[in-house]
C-alpha positions as CSV (number, residue, x, y, z in Angstrom):
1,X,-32.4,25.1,11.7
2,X,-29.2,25.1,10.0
3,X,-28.4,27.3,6.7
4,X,-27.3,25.5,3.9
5,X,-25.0,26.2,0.9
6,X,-27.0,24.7,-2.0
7,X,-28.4,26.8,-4.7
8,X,-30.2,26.4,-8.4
9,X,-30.7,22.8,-7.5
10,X,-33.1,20.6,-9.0
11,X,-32.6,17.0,-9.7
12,X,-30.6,15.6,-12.9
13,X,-32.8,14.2,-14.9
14,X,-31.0,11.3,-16.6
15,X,-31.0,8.4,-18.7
16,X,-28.7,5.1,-18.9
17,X,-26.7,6.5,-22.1
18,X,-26.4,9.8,-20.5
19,X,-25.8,9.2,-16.5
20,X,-23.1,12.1,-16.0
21,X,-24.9,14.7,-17.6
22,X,-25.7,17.8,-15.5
23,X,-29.4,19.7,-16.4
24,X,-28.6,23.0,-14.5
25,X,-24.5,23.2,-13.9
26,X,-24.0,21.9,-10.6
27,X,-20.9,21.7,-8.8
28,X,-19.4,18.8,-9.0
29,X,-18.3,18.8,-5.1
30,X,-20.6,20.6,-2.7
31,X,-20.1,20.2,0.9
32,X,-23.5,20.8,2.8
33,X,-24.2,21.2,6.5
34,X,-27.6,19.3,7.8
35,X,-28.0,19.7,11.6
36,X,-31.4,19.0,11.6
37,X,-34.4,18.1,14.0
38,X,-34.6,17.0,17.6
39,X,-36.6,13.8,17.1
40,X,-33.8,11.8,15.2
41,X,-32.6,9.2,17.3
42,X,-28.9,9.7,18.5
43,X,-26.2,8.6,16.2
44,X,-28.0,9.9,13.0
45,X,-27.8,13.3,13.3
46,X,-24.8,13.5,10.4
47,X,-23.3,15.9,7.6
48,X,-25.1,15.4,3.9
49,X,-22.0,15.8,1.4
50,X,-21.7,15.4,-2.5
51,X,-18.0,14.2,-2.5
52,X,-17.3,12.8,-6.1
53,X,-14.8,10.1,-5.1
54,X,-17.2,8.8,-2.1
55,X,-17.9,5.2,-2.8
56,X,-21.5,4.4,-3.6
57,X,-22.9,1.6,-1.1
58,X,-26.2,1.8,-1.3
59,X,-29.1,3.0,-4.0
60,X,-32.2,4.5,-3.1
61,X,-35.8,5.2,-4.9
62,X,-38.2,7.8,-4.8
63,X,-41.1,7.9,-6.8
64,X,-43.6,10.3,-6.9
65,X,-47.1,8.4,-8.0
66,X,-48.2,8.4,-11.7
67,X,-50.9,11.2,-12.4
68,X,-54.1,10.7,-10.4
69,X,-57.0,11.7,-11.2
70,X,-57.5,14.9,-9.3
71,X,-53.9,15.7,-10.9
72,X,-55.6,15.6,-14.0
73,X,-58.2,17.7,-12.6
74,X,-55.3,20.3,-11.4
75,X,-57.2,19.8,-7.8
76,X,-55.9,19.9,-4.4
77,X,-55.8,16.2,-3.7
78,X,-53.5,15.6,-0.8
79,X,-55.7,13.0,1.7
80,X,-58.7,12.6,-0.5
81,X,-58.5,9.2,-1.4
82,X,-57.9,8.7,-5.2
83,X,-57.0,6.3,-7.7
84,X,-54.6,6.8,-10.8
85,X,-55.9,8.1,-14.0
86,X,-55.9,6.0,-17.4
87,X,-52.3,8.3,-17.7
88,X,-51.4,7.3,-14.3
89,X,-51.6,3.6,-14.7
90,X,-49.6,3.9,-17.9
91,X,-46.7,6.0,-15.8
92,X,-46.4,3.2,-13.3
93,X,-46.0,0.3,-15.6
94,X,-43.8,2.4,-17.9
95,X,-41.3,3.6,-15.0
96,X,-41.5,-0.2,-14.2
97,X,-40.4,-1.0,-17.4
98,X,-37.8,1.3,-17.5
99,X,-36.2,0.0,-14.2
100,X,-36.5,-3.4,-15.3
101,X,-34.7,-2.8,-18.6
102,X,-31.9,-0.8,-16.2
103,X,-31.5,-4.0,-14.3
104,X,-32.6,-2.9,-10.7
105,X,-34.1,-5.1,-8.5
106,X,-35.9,-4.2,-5.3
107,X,-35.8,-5.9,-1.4
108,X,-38.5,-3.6,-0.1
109,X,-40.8,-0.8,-1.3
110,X,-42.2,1.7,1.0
111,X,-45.9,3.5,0.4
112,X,-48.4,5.7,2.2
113,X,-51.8,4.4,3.1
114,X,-53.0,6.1,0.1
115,X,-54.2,4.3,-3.3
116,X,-52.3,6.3,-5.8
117,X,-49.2,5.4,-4.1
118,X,-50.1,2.0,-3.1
119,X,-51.7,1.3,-6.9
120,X,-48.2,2.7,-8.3
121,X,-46.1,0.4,-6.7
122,X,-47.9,-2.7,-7.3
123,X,-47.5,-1.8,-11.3
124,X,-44.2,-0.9,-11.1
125,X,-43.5,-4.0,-9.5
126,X,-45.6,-5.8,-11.7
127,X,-44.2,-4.7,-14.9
128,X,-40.6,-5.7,-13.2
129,X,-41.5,-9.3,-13.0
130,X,-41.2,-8.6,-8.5
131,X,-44.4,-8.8,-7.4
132,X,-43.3,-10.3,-4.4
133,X,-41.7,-8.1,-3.0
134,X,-42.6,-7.0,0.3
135,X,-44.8,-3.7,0.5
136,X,-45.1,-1.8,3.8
137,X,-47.6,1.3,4.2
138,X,-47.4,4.5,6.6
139,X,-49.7,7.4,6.5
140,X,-46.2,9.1,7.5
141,X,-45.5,9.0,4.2
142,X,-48.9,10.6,3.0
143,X,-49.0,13.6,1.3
144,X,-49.0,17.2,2.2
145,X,-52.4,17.6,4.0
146,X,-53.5,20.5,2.2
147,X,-55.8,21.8,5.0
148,X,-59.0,24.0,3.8
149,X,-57.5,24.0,0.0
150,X,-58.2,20.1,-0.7
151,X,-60.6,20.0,-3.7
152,X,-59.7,23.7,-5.0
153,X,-58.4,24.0,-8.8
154,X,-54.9,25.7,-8.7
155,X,-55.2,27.4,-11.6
156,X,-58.5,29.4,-10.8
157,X,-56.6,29.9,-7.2
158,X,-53.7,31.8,-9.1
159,X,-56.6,33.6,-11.1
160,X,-58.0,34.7,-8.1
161,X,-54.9,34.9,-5.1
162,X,-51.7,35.4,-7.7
163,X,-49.2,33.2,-8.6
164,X,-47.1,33.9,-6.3
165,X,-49.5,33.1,-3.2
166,X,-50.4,29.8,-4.7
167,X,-46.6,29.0,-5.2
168,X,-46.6,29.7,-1.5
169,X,-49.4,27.7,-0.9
170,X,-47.8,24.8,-3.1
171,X,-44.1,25.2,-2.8
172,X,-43.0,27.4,0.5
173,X,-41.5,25.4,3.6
174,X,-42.9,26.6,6.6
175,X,-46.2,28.4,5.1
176,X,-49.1,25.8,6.7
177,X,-52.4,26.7,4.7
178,X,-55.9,27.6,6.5
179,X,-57.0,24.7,8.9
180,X,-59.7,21.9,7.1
181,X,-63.2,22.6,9.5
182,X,-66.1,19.8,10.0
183,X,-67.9,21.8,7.2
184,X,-65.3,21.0,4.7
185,X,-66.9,18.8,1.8
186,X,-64.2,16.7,2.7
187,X,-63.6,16.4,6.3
188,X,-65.7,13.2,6.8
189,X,-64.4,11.2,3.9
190,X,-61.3,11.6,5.3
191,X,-61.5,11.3,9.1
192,X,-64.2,8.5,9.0
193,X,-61.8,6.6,6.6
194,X,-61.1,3.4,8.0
195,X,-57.2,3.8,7.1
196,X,-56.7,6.2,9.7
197,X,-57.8,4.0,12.5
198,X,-54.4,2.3,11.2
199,X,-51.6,4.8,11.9
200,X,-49.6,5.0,15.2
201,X,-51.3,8.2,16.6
202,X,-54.8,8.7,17.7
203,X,-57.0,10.0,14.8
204,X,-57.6,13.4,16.7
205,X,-54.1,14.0,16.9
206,X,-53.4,13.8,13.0
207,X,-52.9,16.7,11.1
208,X,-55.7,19.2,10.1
209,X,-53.2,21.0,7.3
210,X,-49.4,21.0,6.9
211,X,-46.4,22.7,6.2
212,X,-43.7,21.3,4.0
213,X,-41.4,21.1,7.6
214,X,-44.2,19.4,9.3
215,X,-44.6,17.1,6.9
216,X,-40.7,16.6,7.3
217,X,-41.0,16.6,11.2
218,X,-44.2,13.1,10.9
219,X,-41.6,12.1,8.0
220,X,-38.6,11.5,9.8
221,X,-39.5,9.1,12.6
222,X,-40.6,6.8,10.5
223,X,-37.5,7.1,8.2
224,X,-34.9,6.2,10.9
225,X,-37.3,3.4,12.5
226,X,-38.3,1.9,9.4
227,X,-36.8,2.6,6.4
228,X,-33.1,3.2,7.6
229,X,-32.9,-0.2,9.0
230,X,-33.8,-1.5,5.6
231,X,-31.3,0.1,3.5
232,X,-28.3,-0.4,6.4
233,X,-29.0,-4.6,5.8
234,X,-28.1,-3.6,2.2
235,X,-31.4,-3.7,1.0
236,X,-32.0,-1.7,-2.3
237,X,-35.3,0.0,-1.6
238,X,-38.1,2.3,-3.3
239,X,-40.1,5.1,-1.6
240,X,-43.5,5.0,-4.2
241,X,-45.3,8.1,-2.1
242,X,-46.5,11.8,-3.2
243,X,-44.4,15.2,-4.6
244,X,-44.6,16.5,-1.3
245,X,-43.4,13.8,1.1
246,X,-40.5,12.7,-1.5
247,X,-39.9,16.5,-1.4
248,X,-39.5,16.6,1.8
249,X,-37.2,13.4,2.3
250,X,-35.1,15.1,-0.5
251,X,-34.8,18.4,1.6
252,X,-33.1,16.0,4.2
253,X,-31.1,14.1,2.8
254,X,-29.6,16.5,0.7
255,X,-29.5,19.2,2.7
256,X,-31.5,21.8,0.6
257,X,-32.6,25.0,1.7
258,X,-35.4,26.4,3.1
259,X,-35.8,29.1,0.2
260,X,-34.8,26.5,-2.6
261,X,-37.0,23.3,-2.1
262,X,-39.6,26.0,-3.3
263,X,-37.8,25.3,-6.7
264,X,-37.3,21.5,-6.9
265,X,-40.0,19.9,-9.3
266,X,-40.7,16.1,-9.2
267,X,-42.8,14.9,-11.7
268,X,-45.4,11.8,-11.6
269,X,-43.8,8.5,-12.7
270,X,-40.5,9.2,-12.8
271,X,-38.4,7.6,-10.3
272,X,-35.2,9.4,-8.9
273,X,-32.3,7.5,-7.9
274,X,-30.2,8.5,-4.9
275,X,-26.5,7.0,-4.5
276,X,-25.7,6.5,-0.5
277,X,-22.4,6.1,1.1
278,X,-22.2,3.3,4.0
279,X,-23.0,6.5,6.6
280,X,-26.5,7.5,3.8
281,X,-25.1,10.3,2.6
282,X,-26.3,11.0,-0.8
283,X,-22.5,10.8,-3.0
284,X,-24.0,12.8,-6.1
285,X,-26.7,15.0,-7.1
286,X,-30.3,12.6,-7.4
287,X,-31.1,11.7,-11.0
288,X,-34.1,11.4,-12.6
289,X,-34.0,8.3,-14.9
290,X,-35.5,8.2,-18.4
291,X,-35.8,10.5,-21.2
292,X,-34.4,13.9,-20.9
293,X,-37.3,15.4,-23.3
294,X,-39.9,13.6,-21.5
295,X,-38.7,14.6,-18.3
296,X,-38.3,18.1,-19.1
297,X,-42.0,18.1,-20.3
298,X,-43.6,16.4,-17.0
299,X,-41.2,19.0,-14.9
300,X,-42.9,21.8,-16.6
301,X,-46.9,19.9,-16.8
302,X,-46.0,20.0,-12.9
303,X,-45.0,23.9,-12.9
304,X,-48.2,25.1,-14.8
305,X,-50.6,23.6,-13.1
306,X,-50.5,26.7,-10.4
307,X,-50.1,29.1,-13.1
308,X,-53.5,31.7,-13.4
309,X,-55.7,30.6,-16.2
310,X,-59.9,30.0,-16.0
311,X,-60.9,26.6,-16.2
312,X,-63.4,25.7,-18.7
């Protein structure tokens, strides 16, 4: 794994009247090595760099789902199946809104097989006037399989483990939690889901829990067979998945740390907009597109909810 120069980083949160402002002082130039991972195919394995005169070819989407309903719950949700909360539907249709208003238009929109992802995109396209626009769904793109902690409140976790163990838990990139069992309340809704007799490994062999790097290592496959090709036909293309695999696509592309993804926040509905050169390498920091209030207050909703405190 290579070590990368890229500190205090978390993504500008923008709107259109204020698209070169900078949230936390980052360097306007910053030149970062990313040597990563033996299973990308030959001829990608390339440099991420933030060079401010790079021409901008292509724009890419992420989008972390609107609130769901465990979210609201401050649950580990990861493969439970859930849909979006009455908050959640309205984050969806207003991001669409909001990128409809900024004039973007969409060729392809990526998803994971799960129904808060799949549910957002179909309002964001809907409240774009794009409903037609072609939808394709991976598990690879599912989020972080939280292992034994699915269901567990975060807060009465950090009551019980610390803070700082939960952050770990939540945040760290090679920490994998404790192993789901058979006797997990949850084990069978998940692996007797009919979704899984979709994906492109045998069900035994998916994951039981997951790191942040393993969720990078089932990521990337599936980002230089699928995705890649999209964007290279000049296809402008949005990513609607989960905190945890857009974090982890982010880690790659912009070649953040091990130590500091810990520290990069993505909040539900807010889509971040990455600016590729012709070779995808991000020109400019991400940016977070909307209100700069608003986004500073879902960035911190999304920080407290592993902070110790008795639920009631």
């Amino acid at each position: 794994m290579c070590k990368n120069v890229h500190s205090d980083w978390r993504p500008k949160a923008v709107n259109h009247h204020q698209s070169q402002r900078r949230l936390h002082g980052r360097p306007n130039i910053v030149n970062i090595t990313n040597d990563r991972c033996s299973n990308i195919p030959t001829g990608f394995k390339t440099h991420a760099r933030f060079v401010v005169q790079q021409m901008s070819v292509h724009k890419l989407f992420l989008l972390r789902h609107g609130e769901g309903a465990w979210n609201r719950e401050n649950r580990f949700c990861s493969w439970v199946d859930q849909k979006l909360s009455e908050d959640g539907v309205k984050e969806a249709r207003d991001c669409g809104r909001l990128l409809k208003e900024l004039g973007y238009k969409f060729d392809m929109v990526f998803t994971s097989i799960l129904s808060r992802s799949i549910q957002t995109a179909w309002l964001v396209l809907e409240a774009m006037g794009q409903e037609w626009v072609p939808v394709v769904k991976s598990w690879r793109l599912n989020e972080r399989h939280y292992g034994a902690l699915i269901g567990l409140n975060r807060a009465e976790m950090a009551l019980q483990h610390g803070e700082e163990k939960v952050k770990l838990w939540r945040r760290s990139y090679d920490i994998t939690p404790p192993l789901i069992e058979e006797t997990h309340p949850y084990f069978h809704e998940i692996y007797n889901d009919r979704r899984y007799t979709t994906c492109d490994v045998d069900k035994e062999k998916l994951p039981r829990a997951e790191s942040l790097k393993e969720v990078l290592d089932r990521l990337l496959p599936y980002w230089y067979s699928a995705v890649v090709p999209e964007i290279q036909k000049g296809r402008t293309v949005l990513i609607s998945a989960h905190g945890n695999s857009c974090r982890a696509l982010l880690k790659h592309l912009e070649g953040i740390s091990d130590e500091d993804i810990a520290g990069v926040t993505l909040p539900t509905g807010i889509p971040l907009l990455l600016e590729l050169d012709k070779e995808l390498r991000p020109v400019k920091a991400g940016q977070l597109l909307g209100d700069q209030e608003k986004i500073r207050v879902a960035i911190e909703k999304v920080e407290d909810q592993g902070k110790a405190k008795a639920t009631t």
